[in-house]
C-alpha positions as CSV (number, residue, x, y, z in Angstrom):
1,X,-7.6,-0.7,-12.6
2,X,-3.9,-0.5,-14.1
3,X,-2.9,1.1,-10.9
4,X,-4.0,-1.4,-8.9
5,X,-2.6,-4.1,-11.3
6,X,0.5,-2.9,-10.8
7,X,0.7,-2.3,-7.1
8,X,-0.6,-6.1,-6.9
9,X,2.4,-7.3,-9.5
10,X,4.8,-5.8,-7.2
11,X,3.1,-7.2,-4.2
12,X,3.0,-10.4,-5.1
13,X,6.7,-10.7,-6.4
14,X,7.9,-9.3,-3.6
15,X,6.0,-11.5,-1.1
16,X,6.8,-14.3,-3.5
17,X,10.9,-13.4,-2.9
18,X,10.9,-12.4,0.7
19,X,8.6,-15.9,1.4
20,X,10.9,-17.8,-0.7
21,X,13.8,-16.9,1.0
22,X,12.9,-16.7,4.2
23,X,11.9,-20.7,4.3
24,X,14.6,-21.3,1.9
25,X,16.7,-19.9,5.7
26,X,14.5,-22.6,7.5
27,X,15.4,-25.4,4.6
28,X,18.9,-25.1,4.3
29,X,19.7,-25.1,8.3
30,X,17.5,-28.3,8.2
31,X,19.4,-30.0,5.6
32,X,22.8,-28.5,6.9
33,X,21.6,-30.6,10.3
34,X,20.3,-33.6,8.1
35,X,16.4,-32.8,8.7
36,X,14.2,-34.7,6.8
37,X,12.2,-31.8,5.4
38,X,8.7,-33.3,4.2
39,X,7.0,-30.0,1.8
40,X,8.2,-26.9,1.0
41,X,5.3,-24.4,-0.1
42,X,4.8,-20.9,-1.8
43,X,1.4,-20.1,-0.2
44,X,-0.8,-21.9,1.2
45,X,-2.3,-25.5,-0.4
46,X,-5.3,-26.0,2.0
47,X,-7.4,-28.6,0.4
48,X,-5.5,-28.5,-2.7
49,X,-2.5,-26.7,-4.5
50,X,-1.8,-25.3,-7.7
51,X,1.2,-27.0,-8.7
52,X,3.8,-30.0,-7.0
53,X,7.1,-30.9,-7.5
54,X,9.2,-33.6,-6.3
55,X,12.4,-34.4,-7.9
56,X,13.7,-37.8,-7.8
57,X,16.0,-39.4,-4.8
58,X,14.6,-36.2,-2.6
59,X,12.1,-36.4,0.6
60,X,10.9,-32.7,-0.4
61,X,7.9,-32.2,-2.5
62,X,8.0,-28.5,-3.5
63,X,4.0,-26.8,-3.6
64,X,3.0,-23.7,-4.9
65,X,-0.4,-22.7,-3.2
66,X,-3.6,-21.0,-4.3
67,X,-4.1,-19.0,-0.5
68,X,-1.2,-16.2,-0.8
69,X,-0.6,-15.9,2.8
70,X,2.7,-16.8,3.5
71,X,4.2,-20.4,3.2
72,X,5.9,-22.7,5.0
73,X,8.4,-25.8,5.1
74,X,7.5,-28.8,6.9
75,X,9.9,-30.1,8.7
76,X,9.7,-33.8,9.5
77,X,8.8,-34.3,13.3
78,X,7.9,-31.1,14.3
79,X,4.8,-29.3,15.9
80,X,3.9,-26.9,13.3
81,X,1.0,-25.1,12.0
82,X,0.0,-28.5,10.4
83,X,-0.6,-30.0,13.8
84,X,0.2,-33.3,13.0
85,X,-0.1,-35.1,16.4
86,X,-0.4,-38.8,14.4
87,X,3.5,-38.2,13.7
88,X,4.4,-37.6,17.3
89,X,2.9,-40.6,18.6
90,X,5.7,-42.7,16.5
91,X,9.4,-43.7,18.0
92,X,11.4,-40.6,17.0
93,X,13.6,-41.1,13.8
94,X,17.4,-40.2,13.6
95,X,16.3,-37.3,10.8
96,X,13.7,-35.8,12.5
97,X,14.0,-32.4,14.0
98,X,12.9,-33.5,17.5
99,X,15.7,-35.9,17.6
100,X,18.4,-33.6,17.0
101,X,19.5,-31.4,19.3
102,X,18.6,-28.1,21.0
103,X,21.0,-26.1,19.6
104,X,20.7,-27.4,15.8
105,X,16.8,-26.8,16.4
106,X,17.3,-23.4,17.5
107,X,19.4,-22.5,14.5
108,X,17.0,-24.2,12.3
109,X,14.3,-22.0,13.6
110,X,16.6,-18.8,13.2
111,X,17.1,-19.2,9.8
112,X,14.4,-17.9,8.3
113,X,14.8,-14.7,10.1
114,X,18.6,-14.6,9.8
115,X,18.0,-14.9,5.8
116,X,15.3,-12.1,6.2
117,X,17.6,-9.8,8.2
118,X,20.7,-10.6,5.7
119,X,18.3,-10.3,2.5
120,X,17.6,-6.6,3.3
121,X,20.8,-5.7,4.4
122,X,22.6,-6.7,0.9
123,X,19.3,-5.1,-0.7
124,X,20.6,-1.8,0.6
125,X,23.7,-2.3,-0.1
126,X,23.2,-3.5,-3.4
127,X,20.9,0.2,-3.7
128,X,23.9,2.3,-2.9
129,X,26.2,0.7,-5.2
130,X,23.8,1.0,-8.7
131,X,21.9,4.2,-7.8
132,X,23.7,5.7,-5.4
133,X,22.4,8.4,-2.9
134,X,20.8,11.6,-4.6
135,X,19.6,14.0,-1.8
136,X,18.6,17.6,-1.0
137,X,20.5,18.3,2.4
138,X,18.2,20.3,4.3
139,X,20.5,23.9,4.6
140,X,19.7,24.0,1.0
141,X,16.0,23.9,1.3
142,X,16.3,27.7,1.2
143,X,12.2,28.4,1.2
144,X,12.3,26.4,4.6
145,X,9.0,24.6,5.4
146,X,5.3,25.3,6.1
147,X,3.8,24.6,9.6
148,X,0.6,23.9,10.8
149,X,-1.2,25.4,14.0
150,X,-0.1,23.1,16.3
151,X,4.0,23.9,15.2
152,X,3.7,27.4,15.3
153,X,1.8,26.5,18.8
154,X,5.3,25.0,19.8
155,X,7.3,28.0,18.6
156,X,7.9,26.9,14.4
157,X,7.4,29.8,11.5
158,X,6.8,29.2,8.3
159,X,10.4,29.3,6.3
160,X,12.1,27.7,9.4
161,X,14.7,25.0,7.9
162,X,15.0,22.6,11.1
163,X,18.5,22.2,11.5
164,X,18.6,19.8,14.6
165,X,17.3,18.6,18.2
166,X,19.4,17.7,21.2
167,X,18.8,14.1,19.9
168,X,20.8,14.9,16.2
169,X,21.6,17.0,13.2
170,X,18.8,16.3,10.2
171,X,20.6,16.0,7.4
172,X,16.8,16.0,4.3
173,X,13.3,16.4,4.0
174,X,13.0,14.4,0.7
175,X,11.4,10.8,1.1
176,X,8.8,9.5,3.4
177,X,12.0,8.0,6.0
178,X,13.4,11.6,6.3
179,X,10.7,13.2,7.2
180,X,9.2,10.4,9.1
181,X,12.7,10.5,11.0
182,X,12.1,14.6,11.5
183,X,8.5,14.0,12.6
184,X,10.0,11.5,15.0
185,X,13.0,13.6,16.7
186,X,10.7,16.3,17.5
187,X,8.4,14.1,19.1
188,X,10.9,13.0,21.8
189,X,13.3,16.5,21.5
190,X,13.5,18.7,24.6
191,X,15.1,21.7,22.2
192,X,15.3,22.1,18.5
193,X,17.6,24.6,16.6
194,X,16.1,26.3,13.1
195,X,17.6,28.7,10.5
196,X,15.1,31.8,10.3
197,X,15.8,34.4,8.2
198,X,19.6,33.5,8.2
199,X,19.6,33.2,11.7
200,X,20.1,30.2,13.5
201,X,17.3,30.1,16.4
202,X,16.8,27.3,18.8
203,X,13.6,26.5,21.3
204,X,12.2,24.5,23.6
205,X,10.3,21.2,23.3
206,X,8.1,19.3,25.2
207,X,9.7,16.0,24.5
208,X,6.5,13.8,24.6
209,X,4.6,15.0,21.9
210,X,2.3,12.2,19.8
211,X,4.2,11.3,16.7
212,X,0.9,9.9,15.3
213,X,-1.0,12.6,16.1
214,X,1.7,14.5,14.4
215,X,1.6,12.7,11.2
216,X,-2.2,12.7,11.0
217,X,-2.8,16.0,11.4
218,X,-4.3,18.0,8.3
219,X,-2.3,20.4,7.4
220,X,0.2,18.6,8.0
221,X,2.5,19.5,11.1
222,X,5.5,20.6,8.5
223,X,5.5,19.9,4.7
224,X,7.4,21.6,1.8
225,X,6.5,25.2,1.3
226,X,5.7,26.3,-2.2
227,X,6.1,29.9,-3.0
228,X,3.0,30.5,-4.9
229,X,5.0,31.0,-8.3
230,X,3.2,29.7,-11.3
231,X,4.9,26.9,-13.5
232,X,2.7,26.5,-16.2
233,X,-0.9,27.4,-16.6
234,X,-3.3,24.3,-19.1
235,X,-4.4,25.5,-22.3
236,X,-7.9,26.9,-22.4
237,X,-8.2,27.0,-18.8
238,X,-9.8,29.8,-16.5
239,X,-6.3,30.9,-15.8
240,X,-5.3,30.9,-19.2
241,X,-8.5,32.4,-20.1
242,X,-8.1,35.1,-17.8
243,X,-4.3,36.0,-18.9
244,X,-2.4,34.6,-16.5
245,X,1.2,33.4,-17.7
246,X,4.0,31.5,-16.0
247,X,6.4,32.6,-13.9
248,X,3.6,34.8,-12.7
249,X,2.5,34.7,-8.9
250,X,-1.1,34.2,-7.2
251,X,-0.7,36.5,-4.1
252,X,-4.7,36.5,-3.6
253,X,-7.6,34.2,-4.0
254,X,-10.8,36.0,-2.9
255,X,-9.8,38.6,-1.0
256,X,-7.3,36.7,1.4
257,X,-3.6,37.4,0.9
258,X,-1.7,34.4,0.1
259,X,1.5,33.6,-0.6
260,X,2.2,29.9,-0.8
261,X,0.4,27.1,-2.7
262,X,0.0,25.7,0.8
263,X,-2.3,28.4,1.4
264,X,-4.3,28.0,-1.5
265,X,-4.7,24.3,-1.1
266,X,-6.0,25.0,2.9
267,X,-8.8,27.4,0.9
268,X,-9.9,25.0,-1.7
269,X,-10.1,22.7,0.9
270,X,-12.4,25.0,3.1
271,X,-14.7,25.8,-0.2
272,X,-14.6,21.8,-1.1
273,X,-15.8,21.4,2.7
274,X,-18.9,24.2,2.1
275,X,-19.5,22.9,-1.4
276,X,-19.9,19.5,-0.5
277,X,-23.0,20.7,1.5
278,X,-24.5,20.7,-1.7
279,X,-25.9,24.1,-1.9
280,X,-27.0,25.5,-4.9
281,X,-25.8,29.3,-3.8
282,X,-22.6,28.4,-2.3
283,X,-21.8,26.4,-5.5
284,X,-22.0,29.2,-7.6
285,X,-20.7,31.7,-5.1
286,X,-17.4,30.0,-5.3
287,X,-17.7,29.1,-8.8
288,X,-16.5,33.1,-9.2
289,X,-13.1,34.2,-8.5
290,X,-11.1,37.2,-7.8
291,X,-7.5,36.1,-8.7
292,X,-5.0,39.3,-7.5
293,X,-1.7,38.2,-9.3
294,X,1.7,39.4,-9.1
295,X,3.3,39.8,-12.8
296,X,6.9,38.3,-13.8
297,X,7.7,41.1,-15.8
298,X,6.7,44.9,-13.8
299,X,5.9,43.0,-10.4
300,X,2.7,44.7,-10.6
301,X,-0.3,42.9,-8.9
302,X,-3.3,42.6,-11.1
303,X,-6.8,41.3,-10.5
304,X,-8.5,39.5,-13.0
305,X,-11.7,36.9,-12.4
306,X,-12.6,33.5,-13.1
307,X,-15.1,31.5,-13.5
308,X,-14.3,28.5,-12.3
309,X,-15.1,24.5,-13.5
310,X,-17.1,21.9,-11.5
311,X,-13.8,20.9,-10.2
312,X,-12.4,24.1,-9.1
313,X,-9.2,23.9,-10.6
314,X,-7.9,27.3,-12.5
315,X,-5.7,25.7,-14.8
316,X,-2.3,27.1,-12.8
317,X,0.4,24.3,-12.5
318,X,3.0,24.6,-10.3
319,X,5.8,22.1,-8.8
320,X,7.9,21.5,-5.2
321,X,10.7,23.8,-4.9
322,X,12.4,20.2,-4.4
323,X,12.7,20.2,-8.4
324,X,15.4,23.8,-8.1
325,X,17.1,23.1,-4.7
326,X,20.7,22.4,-5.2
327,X,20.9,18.5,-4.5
328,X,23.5,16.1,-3.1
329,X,25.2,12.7,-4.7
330,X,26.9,10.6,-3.4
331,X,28.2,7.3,-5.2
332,X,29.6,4.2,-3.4
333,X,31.8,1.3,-4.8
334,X,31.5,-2.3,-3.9
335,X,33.6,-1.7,-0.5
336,X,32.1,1.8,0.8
337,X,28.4,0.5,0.4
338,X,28.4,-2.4,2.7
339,X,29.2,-0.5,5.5
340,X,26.6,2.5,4.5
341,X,23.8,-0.6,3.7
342,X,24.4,-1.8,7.3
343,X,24.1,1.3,8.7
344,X,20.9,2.2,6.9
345,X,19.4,-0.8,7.3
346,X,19.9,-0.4,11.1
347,X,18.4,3.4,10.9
348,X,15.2,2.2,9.4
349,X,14.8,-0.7,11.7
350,X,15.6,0.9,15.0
351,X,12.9,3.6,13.8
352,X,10.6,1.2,13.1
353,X,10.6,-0.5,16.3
354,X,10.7,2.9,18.0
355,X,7.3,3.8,16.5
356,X,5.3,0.5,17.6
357,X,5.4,1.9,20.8
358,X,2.1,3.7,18.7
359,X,0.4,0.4,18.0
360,X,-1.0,0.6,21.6
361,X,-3.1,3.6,21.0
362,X,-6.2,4.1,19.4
363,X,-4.5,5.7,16.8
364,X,-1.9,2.8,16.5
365,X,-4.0,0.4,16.1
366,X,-6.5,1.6,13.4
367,X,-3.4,2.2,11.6
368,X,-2.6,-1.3,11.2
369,X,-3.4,-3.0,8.3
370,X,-2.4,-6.6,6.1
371,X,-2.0,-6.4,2.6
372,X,-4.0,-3.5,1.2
373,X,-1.6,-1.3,3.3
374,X,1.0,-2.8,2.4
375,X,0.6,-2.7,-1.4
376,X,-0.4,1.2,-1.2
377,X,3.2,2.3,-0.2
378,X,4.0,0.6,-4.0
379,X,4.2,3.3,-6.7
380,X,1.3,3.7,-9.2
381,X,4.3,3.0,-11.8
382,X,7.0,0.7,-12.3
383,X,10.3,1.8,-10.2
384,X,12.9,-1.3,-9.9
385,X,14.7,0.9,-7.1
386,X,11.5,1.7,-5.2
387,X,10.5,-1.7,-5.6
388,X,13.7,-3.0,-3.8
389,X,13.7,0.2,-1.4
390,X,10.6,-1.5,-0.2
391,X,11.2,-5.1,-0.5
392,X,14.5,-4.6,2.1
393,X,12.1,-2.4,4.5
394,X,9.0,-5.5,4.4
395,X,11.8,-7.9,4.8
396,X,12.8,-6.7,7.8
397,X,9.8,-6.1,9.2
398,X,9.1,-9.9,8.6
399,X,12.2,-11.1,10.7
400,X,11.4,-8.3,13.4
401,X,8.1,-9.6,13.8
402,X,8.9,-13.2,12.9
403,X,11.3,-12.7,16.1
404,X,9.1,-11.9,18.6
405,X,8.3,-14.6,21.5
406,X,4.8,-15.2,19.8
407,X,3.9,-19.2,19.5
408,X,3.4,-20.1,16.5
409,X,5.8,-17.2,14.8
410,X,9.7,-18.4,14.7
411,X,10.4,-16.2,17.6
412,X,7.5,-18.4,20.0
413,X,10.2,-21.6,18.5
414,X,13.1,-20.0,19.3
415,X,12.3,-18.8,23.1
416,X,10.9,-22.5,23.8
417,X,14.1,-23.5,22.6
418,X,16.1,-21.1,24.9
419,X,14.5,-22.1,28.1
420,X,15.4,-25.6,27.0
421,X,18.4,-24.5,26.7
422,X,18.9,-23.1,29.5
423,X,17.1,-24.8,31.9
424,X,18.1,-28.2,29.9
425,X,14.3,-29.9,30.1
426,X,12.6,-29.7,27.1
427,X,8.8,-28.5,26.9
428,X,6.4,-31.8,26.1
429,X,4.6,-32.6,23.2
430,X,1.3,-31.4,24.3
431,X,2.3,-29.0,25.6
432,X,4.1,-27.6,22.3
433,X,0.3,-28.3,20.9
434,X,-1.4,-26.4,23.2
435,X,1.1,-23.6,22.7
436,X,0.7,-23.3,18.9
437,X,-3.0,-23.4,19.0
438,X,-2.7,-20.7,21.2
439,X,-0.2,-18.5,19.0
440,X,-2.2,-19.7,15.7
441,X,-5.3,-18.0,17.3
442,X,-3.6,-14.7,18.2
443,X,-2.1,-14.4,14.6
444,X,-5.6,-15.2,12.9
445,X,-7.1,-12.6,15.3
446,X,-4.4,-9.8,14.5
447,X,-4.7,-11.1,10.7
448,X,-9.0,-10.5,10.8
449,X,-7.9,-7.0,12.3
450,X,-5.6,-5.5,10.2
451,X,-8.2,-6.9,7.4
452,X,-10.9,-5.5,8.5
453,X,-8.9,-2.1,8.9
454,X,-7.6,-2.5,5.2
455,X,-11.3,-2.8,4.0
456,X,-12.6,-0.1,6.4
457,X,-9.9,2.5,5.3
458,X,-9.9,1.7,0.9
459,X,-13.9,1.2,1.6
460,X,-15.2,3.4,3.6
């Protein structure tokens, strides 16, 4: 429950913020172009809201709502999600948005994803400068990483550090960007270069291989690989029991030869897979285990049993080789981190539109999900820079999909507004109506969906 707690605080204020600010964009071109601006709203107040405010000599009455949805700021003569039709039917006003014209209405509609685009940009910026950039580059990964079937399939060995693809160098394997970023470039790559044994080796690619896929796969395509070096081992365990000490090494579980805690994670998981059967013999089959160990001090290989808990855990701790690779800092003043912000901020967007090209898949589109999914990528504890980390990456993927052409979303505004532009007639009324009716049901269908996906996934 505490966990969950938590995740939801740092949902909510984050939603809260990015909502905040990105009708605050809306609200301040309207009043910039002297649009009467009628409510502004934190959530959603169907029926009733939690809270008004509406400070003296101002048209705006300021809501919070109880439905945590979104918001929204009504703008005075404009065919919004209220659908007020009874408004339209009036002689236009001078401050009404329909009476200004096309070019104030179109920035008036950009604003809330201009603030959203600006808002994560300073956001990393703003990260550089306080905490900096604390890396491990990946030459320095000197155990290299472990690859799954379908890698070595493609011509990867366990200990390879990827050095590059003809698309670019990668620089870390450390956070969930990188090594979406390395999962990516091999996906598209015709040729990739590793260091093996020293050695730099490069191969051939297919170039259309199934990111997705890729990421979904169990073992994992490539993931850290963890020499099977003991850390620590619990008090009173079956390892301690049995005599094992740190800095020891497991080198068999069993009978098979192992030699990385990858290894012994893919045969707990096999044993999990038999035990969960439920039979009785299996259960205590595998509850007794031959452990052969290699010693710290003579590097002589020992066996020793144990009799393993309901869990199957021996007790043996261990931790990433991330913790003793030789890492990277870099600081940045006020100056040198704007231009590093914009850049990243670019990176992470320009990947994440690269990868929607996956939302057309099966795959893709059980992967999409509303808030449950969203609160997950939170940490289970309090971490102001992973909290802002993710605020700058959901704010711009509210003004990416703000911006699409959708009606309804800003981007459905802004194209209508275009064509007037452009074409210098401007759509009618009802048909603006019949537009956002039709937008309004596309976003409550894509809204049920990723729902129903959140409650599938963290149910079932």
């Amino acid at each position: 429950m505490e966990v969950f707690l938590i995740r939801a605080l740092q949902l909510v204020l984050c939603l809260s913020l990015l909502i905040v600010l990105h009708e605050g964009g809306h609200f301040f071109f309207a009043k910039l172009f002297k649009v009467r601006v009628n409510k502004f709203s934190l959530f959603f107040d169907w029926k009733f809201a939690l809270a008004k405010f509406k400070p003296k000599k101002s048209d705006t009455t300021y809501v919070l709502g109880w439905i945590p949805l979104g918001g929204y700021v009504e703008i005075d003569g404009m065919v919004d999600e209220s659908l007020n039709t009874e408004k339209l039917k009036e002689p236009v006003k001078p401050w009404e948005f329909r009476a200004k014209p096309a070019w104030q209405r179109f920035f008036i509609m950009l604003g809330g994803v201009l603030v959203n685009f600006i808002v994560a940009i300073v956001l990393y910026c703003m990260i550089l400068f306080v905490w900096g950039e604390t890396y491990v580059p990946m030459r320095n990964m000197t155990y290299g990483l472990k690859y799954n079937e379908t890698a070595q399939q493609l011509g990867f060995r366990d200990g390879d550090i990827p050095l590059s693809t003809n698309l670019g160098a990668f620089m870390r394997f450390d956070s969930n960007e990188s090594v979406g970023n390395l999962y990516r470039d091999i996906s598209k790559a015709t040729s990739v270069t590793v260091l093996r044994d020293g050695k730099e080796v490069s191969f051939a690619l297919p170039g259309d291989l199934d990111m997705l896929q890729m990421m979904k796969e169990q073992p994992p395509f490539a993931t850290y690989l963890m020499p099977s070096f003991i850390d620590s081992v619990a008090p009173k365990s079956p390892g301690d029991v049995a005599g094992i000490h740190p800095g020891d090494r497991l080198v068999g579980f069993n009978g098979e030869t192992i030699s990385t805690w990858n290894e012994y994670n893919e045969i707990r998981g096999r044993i999990n897979d038999v035990l969960s059967e439920g039979k009785k013999e299996d259960s205590l089959k595998y509850r007794h285990a031959i452990l052969a160990v290699e010693r710290a001090e003579t590097h002589q290989i020992d066996t020793v049993a144990v009799d393993l808990k309901e869990d199957l855990l021996i007790g043996l701790m261990w931790n990433t080789p991330m913790s003793k690779y030789d890492k990277v800092t870099i600081e940045y003043n006020i100056l040198s981190c704007i231009p590093a912000g914009i850049k990243h901020g670019w990176v992470v967007l320009s990947g994440y539109v690269s990868d929607l090209q996956y939302i057309f898949t099966k795959e893709g589109a059980e992967s999409v999900g509303s808030f449950g999914a969203i609160g997950s990528l939170f940490p289970t504890s309090w971490d102001w820079q992973r909290f802002w980390e993710l605020t700058a990456f959901i704010s711009l993927i509210l003004a990416f999909m703000n911006i699409l052409p959708i009606p309804a979303l800003d981007g459905g505004h802004i194209f209508f507004l275009l064509c007037e532009i452009i074409t210098r007639r401007k759509p009618s009324d009802s048909f603006m109506i019949k537009a956002q009716y039709v937008g309004m049901t596309i976003l409550l269908l894509l809204m049920a969906f990723a729902i129903f996906n959140d409650f599938r996934h963290f149910v079932f």
